[in-house]
VEXMAR-621917 format. One line per 3 residues: number of its first residue (from 0); their letters; for each residue x, y, z of C-alpha. Coordinates in steps of 0.1 Angstrom, whole numbers. Each point is the difference from the previous one (the first is absolute). Layout:
BEGIN
NUM> a> X Y Z | ...
END
This chain:
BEGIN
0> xxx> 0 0 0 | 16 33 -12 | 2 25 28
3> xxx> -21 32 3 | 13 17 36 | 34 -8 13
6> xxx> 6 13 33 | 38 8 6 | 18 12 36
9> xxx> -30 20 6 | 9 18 35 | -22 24 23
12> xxx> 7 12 33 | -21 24 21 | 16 12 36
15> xxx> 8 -26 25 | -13 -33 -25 | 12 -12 -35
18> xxx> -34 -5 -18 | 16 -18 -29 | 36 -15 -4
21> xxx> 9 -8 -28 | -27 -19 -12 | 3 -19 -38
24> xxx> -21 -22 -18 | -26 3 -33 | -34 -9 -10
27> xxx> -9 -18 -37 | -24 14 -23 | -35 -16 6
30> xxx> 12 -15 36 | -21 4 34 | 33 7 24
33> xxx> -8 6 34 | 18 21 26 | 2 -17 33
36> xxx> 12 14 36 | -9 7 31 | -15 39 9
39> xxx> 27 23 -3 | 22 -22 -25 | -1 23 -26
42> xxx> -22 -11 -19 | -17 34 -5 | 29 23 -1
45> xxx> 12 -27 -28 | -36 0 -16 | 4 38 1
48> xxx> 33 7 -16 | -15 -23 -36 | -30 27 4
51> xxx> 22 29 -1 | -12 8 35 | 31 -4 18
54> xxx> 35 10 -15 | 25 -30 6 | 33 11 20
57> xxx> 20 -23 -24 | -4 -29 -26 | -17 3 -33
60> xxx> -31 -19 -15 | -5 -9 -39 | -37 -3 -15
63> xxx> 1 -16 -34 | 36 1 -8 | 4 37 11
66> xxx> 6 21 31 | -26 6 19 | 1 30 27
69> xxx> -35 13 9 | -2 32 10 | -30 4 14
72> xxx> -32 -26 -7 | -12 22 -34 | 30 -15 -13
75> xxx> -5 -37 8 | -34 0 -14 | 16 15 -32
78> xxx> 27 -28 0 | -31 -29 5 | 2 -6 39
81> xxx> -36 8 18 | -5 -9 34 | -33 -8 24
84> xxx> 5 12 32 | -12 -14 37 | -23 29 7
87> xxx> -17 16 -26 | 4 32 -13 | -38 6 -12
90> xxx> -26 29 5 | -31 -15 13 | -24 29 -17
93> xxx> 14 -4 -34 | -10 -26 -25 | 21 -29 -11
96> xxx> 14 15 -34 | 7 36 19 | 19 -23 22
99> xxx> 18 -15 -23 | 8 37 -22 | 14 13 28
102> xxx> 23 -28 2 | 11 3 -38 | 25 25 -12
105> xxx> -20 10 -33 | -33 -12 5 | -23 -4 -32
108> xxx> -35 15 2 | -19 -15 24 | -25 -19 -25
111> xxx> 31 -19 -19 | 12 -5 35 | -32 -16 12
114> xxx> -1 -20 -30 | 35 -14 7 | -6 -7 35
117> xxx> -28 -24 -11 | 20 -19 -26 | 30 -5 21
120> xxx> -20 -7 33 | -20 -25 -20 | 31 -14 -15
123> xxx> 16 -8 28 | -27 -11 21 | -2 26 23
126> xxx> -35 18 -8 | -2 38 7 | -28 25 -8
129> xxx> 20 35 -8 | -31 20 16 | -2 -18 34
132> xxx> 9 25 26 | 31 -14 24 | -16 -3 34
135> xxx> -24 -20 -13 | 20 -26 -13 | 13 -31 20
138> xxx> 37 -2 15 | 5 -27 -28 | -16 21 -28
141> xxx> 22 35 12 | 31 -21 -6 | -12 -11 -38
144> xxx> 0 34 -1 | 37 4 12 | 9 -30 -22
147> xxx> -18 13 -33 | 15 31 6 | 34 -16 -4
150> xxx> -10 -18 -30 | -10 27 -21 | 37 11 0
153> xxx> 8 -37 -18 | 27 -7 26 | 26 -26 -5
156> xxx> 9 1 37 | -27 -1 27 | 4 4 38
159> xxx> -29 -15 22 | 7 10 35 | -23 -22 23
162> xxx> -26 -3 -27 | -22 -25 22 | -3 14 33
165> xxx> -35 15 -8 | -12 -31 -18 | -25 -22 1
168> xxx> 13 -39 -7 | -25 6 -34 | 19 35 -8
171> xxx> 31 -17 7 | -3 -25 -26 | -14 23 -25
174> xxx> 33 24 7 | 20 -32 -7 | -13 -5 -30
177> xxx> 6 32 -15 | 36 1 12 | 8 -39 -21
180> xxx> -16 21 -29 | 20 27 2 | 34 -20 3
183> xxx> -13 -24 -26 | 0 31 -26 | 35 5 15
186> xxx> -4 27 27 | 27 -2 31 | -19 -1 35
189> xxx> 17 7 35 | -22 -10 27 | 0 6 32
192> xxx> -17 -14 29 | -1 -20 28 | -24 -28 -3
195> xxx> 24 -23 -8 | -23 -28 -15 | -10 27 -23
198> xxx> 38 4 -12 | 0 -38 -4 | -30 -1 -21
201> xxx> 5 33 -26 | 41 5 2 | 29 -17 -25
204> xxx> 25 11 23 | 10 19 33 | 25 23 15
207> xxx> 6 2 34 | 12 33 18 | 11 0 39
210> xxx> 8 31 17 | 8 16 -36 | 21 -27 -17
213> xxx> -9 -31 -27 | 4 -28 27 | -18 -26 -24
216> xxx> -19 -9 -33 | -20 -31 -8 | -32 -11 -22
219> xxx> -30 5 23 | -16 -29 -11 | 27 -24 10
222> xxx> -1 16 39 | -28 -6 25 | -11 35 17
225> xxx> 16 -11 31 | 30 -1 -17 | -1 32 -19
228> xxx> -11 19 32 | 34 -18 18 | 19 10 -32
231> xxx> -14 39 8 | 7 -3 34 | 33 -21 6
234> xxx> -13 -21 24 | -30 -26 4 | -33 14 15
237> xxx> -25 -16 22 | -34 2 -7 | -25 18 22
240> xxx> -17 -23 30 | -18 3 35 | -12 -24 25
243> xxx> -38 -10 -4 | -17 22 22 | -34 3 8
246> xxx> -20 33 -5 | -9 20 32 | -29 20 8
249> xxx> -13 26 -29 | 22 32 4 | -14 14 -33
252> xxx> -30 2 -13 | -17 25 -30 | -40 1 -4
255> xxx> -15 10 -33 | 27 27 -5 | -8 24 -27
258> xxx> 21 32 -13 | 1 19 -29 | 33 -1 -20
261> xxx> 18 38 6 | 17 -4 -32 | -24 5 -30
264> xxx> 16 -29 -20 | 1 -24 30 | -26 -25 14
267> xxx> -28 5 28 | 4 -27 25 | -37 -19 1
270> xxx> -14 -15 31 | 34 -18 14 | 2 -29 25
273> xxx> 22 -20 18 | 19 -7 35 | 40 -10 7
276> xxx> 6 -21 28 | 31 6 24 | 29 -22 -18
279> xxx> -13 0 -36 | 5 12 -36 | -28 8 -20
282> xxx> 9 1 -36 | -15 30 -19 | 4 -2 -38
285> xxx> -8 18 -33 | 6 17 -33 | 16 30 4
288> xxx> -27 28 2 | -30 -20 18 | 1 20 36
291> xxx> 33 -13 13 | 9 36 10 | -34 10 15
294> xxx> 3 -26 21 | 33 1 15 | -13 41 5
297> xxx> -31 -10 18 | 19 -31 22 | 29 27 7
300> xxx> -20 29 7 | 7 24 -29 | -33 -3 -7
303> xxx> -23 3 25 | -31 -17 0 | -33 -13 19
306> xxx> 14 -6 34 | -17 -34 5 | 10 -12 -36
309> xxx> 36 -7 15 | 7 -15 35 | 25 -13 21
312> xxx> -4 -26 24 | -38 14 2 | 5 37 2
315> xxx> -6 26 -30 | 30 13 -14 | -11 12 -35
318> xxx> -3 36 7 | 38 -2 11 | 27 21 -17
321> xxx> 35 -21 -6 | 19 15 27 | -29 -11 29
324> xxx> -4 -35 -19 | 39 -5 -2 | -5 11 42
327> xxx> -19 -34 6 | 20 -18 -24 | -17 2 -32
330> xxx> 32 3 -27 | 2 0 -34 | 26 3 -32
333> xxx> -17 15 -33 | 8 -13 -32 | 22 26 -15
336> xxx> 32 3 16 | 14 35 -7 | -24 27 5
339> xxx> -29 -23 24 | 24 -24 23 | 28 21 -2
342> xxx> 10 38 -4 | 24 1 -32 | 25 25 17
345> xxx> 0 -4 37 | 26 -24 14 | -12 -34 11
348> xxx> 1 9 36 | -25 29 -9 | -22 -19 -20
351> xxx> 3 -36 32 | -11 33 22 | -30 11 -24
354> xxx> -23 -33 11 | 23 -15 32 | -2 35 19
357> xxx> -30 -9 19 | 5 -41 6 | 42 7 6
360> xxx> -6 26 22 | 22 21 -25 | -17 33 12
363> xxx> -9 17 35 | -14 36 10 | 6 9 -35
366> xxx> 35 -8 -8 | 17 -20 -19 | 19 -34 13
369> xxx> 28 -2 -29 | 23 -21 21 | -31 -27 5
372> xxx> -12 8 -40 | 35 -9 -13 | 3 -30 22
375> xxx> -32 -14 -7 | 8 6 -38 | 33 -20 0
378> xxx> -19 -26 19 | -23 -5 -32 | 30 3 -21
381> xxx> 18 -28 19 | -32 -26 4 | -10 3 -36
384> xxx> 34 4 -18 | -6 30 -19 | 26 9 -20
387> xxx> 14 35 4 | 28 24 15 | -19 6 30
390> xxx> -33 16 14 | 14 35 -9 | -9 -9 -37
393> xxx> -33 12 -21 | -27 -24 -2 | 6 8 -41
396> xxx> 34 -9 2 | -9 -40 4 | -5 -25 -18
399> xxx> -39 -8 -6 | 2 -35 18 | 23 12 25
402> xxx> -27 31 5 | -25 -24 1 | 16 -22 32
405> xxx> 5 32 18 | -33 8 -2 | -13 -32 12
408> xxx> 21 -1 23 | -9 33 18 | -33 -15 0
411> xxx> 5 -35 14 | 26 13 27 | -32 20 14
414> xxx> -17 -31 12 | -31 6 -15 | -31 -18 6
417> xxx> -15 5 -30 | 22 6 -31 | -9 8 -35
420> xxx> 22 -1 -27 | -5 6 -40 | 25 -13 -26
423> xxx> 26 -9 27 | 23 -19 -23 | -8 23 -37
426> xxx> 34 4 -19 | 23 -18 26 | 21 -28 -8
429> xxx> -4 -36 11 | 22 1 34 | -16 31 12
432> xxx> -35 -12 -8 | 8 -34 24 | 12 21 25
435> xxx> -30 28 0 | -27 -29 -3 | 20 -20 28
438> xxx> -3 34 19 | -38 -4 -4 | -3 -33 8
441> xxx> 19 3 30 | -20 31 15 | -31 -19 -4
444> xxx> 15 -27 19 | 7 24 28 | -38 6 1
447> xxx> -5 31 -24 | -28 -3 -26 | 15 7 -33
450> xxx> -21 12 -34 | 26 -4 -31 | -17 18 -29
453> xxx> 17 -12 -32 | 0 -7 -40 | 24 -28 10
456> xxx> -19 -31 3 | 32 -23 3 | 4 26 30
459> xxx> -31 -5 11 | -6 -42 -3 | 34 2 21
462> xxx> -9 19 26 | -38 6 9 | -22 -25 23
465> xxx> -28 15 -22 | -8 17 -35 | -21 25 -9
468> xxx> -2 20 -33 | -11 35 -10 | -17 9 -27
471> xxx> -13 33 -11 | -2 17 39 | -18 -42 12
474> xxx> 14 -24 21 | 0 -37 -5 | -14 -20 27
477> xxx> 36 -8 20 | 7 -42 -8 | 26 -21 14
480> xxx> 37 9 -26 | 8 -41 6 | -13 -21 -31
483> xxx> -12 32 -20 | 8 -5 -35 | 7 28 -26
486> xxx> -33 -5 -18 | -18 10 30 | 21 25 11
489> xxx> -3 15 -37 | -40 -4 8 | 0 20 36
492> xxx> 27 28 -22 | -25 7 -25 | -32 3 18
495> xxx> -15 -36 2 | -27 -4 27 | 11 -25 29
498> xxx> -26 -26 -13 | 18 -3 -35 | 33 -4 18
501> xxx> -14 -26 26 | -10 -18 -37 | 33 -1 -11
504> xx> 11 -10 28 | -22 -33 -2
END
């Protein structure tokens, strides 16, 4: 196979960490390569650099025979490379095709653009109508739009940064099919991710990055996804585990709990209910978009609602703000990391004395504890292994996964009795996922009642003692996660009634 990319001593160092050193290898015209480390490898600095993002320190890169040196990302597109980012960068009041305009640097009028969405949509099995406003499309439907955006340019690279983490399993497979098209008519993909059996499944062949450098390279399909995760890692991980313990007494419990979405694009949360026992996990999952938010606002307080809709052990709590729910030991982490569970440009001990100040004792008469604030931060630092310089640092200065640990952690170390956690593993690599879901599973063995809200249903199969699913603003009736297979739990995701579940379960 003739190669398109090749990737030569590419070096980038920012103060006090060397993001990339060194780092060499190429990818072949129509091959599926995937990028594989652990957060903070460099895989986005490295991802970065090919977009014209980042300017490499040192090393040189060669695209089609010739030198490649990006200036900026206009340039990349020019030379073929397009990229699909994690988050995407869409306007929820604009329409599909003025989405898409804005992303192109000439854009033809907006009917021949319309037109040309269609056909290529259609083409590649990805189905968009141009006039569709954003916010009301689907998480899996606003990143056809990010994709079809790419594929108007007619690149011969494409870069697919966690393409899946929004997806349903259906979505998934549709996305996969699109990307064997596109490298059968000879397109180069680099895909990133970290569900491993997903790598396995779509990828030719893998490099591995640790701590910045090319430790490793190997055809997916020949490694199991314990192996691959070891390969990341350097060492052999242990699954997650906890000793069979029984439920206790109902700690939680939500009645018929109603609220109107605050965002105009979200969804209203309809007559919600369930109860968590002391000691257990209650799996919450979902499509992207069906209330997952609303919900962790109205459990966490940020949204106040009926006071009798939400109770613990008995007593209403629902009119409660965060800071007097987080006061009896209500706690929850948000979804989105920078911005929601942590401020971008405080330090970490700032942000572990935004939400611990009140449990921690981290305040008194009105002044601040920042002895106590930086201790308990290291002390998160140190019990989850988050990787960084020291507690000094900006929250935006880590590493998503490593971001993503510290945040838990602050939570768990609270000893909450009820905590509520959405995404908790999005975007983090295989050894910090064990360790955050081990985190979990531990805390409920202490005798906290623990609500993971997640996309993930691996995650959630893994973890929960029971499953529920949302779907647009309506709870599933809660069943038992053992012996649940994944036509039923596609059933509960998109709106079945319990009765036609209960069938397929005969």
């Amino acid at each position: 196979m003739t190669a398109l990319l090749t990737v030569e001593g590419l070096t980038k160092a920012y103060p006090g960490v060397v993001a990339n050193d060194r780092v060499s290898f190429d990818i072949a015209e129509g091959e599926v390569h995937a990028l594989l480390g652990e957060n903070g490898a460099g895989k986005s600095t490295l991802v970065k650099m090919i977009y014209g993002l980042v300017q490499p320190d040192a090393g040189q890169m060669t695209l089609r025979g010739t030198a490649y040196a990006p200036s900026e990302p206009s340039a990349a597109r020019a030379a073929g490379v397009a990229m699909v980012f994690q988050h995407f960068s869409l306007f929820d009041a604009l329409n599909v095709a003025e989405n898409i305009a804005l992303g192109m640097e000439h854009p033809p009028p907006m009917r021949r653009l319309a037109a040309r969405i269609r056909e290529v949509s259609e083409t590649y099995g990805l189905p968009l109508k141009p006039g569709r406003l954003v916010g009301d499309l689907s998480a899996g439907e606003r990143q056809r739009v990010e994709i079809i955006r790419c594929l108007l340019q007619d690149p011969k690279l494409l870069i697919m940064d966690e393409p899946t983490s929004v997806l349903t399993p259906q979505e998934v497979g549709i996305l996969f099919a699109t990307l064997r098209k596109l490298a059968a008519e000879g397109t180069a993909i680099l895909y990133i991710s970290h569900k491993l059996e997903e790598i396995r499944t779509l990828c030719d062949r893998a490099t591995i990055l640790r701590r910045g450098r090319v430790v490793d390279s190997c055809n997916p399909r020949e490694k199991s996804a314990a192996e691959l995760a070891e390969m990341m890692v350097g060492a052999k991980l242990t699954a997650p585990s906890r000793a069979g313990v029984s439920p206790g007494e109902v700690v939680l419990e939500v009645s018929e709990l109603s609220l109107p979405s605050a965002n105009p694009f979200g969804t209203s949360l309809r007559d919600i209910s369930f109860s968590v026992r002391a000691g257990e996990i209650l799996g919450v999952g979902g499509v992207a978009g069906n209330g997952q938010d609303e919900l962790l606002a109205a459990l966490s307080g940020e949204a106040p609602v009926a006071p009798g809709a939400v109770r613990l052990k008995g007593q209403p709590i629902g009119s409660l703000g965060p800071s007097p729910r987080r006061r009896i030991a209500v706690l929850a982490a948000p979804e989105e990391r920078l911005g929601h569970a942590a401020a971008p440009d405080m330090s970490l001990t700032e942000n572990a004395l935004l939400t611990a100040a009140i449990r921690e004792g981290l305040a008194a008469r009105g002044f601040l504890k920042w002895p106590a604030a930086k201790a308990f931060a290291e002390k998160v630092i140190e019990a989850f292994d988050v990787r960084t310089p020291g507690p000094g640092n900006a929250a935006r200065s880590l590493s998503g996964g490593n971001l993503q640990k510290f945040v838990i952690g602050r939570e768990v170390l609270q000893r909450p009795e009820v905590l509520v956690v959405n995404q908790p593993t999005w975007g983090v690599d295989a050894s910090a996922a064990a360790s955050i879901r081990q985190a979990l599973l531990d805390l409920a063995e202490s005798g906290t009642a623990v609500i993971v809200i997640s996309q993930d249903l691996d995650e959630l199969m893994e973890i929960s003692d029971r499953f529920a699913a949302l779907n647009e603003g309506r709870l599933s009736s809660p069943r038992p996660a053992k012996g649940l297979t994944l036509e039923e739990i596609g059933l509960m995701m998109g709106g079945a009634h319990d009765m036609e579940v209960a069938h397929v379960a005969e």
